[in-house]
C-alpha positions, -999 to +999 in steps of 0.1 A: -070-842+074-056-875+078-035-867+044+003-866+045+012-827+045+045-839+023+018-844-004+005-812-005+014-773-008+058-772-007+056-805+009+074-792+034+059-801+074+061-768+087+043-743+100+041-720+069+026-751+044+005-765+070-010-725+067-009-727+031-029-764+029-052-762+060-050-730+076-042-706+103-054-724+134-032-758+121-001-733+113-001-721+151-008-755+164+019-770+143+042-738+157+034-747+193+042-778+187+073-776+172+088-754+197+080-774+226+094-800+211+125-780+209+120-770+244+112-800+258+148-815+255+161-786+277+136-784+300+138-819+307+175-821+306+174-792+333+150-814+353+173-837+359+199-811+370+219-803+343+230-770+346+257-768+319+252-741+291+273-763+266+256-796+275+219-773+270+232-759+235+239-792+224+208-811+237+191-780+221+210-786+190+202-823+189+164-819+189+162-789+160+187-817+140+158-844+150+137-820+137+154-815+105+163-847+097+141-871+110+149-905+106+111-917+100+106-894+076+137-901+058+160-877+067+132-851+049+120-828+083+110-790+086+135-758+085+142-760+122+124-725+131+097-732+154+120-759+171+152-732+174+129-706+190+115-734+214+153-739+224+162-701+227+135-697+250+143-721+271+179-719+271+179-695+299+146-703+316+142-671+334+156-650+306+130-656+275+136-620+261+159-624+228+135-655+221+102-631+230+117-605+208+131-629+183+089-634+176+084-601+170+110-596+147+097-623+130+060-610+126+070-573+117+092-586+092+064-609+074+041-584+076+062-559+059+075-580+038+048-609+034+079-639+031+079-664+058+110-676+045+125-643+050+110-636+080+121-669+094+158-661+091+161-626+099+142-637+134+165-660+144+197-642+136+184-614+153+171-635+185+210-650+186+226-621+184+203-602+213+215-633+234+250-611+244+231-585+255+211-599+278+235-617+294+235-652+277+258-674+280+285-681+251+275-714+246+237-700+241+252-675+216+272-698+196+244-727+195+220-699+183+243-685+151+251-724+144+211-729+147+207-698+125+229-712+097+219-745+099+181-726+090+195-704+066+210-739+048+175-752+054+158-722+036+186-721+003+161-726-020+140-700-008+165-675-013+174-681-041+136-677-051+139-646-029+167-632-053+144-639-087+113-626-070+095-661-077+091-666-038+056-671-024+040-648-003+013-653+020-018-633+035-010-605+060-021-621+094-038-587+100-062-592+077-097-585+086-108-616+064-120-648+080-103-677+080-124-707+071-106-737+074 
């Protein structure tokens, strides 16, 4: 600790490198805090009474494109994940589900599978396009595709280290081996 995480691992900020360089217990940390951040924005926005779906979608889109491309770390952020499922859950306050199901997607997938990368982008398409069906409004919808491409962009590299099989994988979270750090 007290290093810069940029230095280390992908040198990317996000959940899956902080995993990589200090651990589990600092990947969900830096999780949780990434998607309140991206939920904080609409929360507080709807605090103050705003009620608008497009207004939300973009306020929500502003904080995952802070996210991305911070302007103290030059323009260098994370992939927007944790921070896009922060927004879809709090989109429709009272209707988490395509967010709450977006997560498992996203853990079956890296199990199976064993890609974050992967995982990542197949959880947030599917989270954006369970929005319809429960009832979410357009503006939720379309701000969750544009959120999904705008991670997909983030993640090129990693697919195109998917398609030459010279992408990472990590640890099964299921494993019965202790963490130490």
């Amino acid at each position: 600790l007290g290093e810069d995480i940029r230095k280390f691992g992908s040198g990317n900020i996000g959940a899956t490198n902080v995993s990589r360089v200090l651990g589990r217990k600092w990947a969900v940390l830096t999780a949780v805090c990434d998607m309140f951040k991206g939920g904080f924005a609409v929360l507080v926005a709807m605090a103050f009474g705003v009620r608008s779906p497009v207004v939300l979608s973009l306020i929500g889109i502003s904080g995952v494109l802070g996210h991305d491309f911070p302007l103290w770390l030059g323009f260098h952020g994370g992939k927007g994940v944790s921070t896009s499922f922060g927004v879809f859950g709090c989109f429709d306050f009272f209707n988490p589900m395509p967010a709450i199901l977006g997560g498992v997607v996203w853990f079956v997938v890296r199990e199976a599978t064993l890609y974050s990368s992967l995982a990542s982008m197949t959880a947030l398409v599917v989270s954006s396009l369970l929005m319809p069906l429960f009832m979410m409004d357009r503006a939720y919808y379309v701000s969750g595709l544009l959120l999904s491409a705008l991670s997909i962009w983030q993640h090129r590299e990693n697919i195109m280290r998917l398609i030459s099989g010279t992408e990472n994988k990590l640890k099964p979270l299921l494993n019965r081996e202790t963490d130490q750090r």
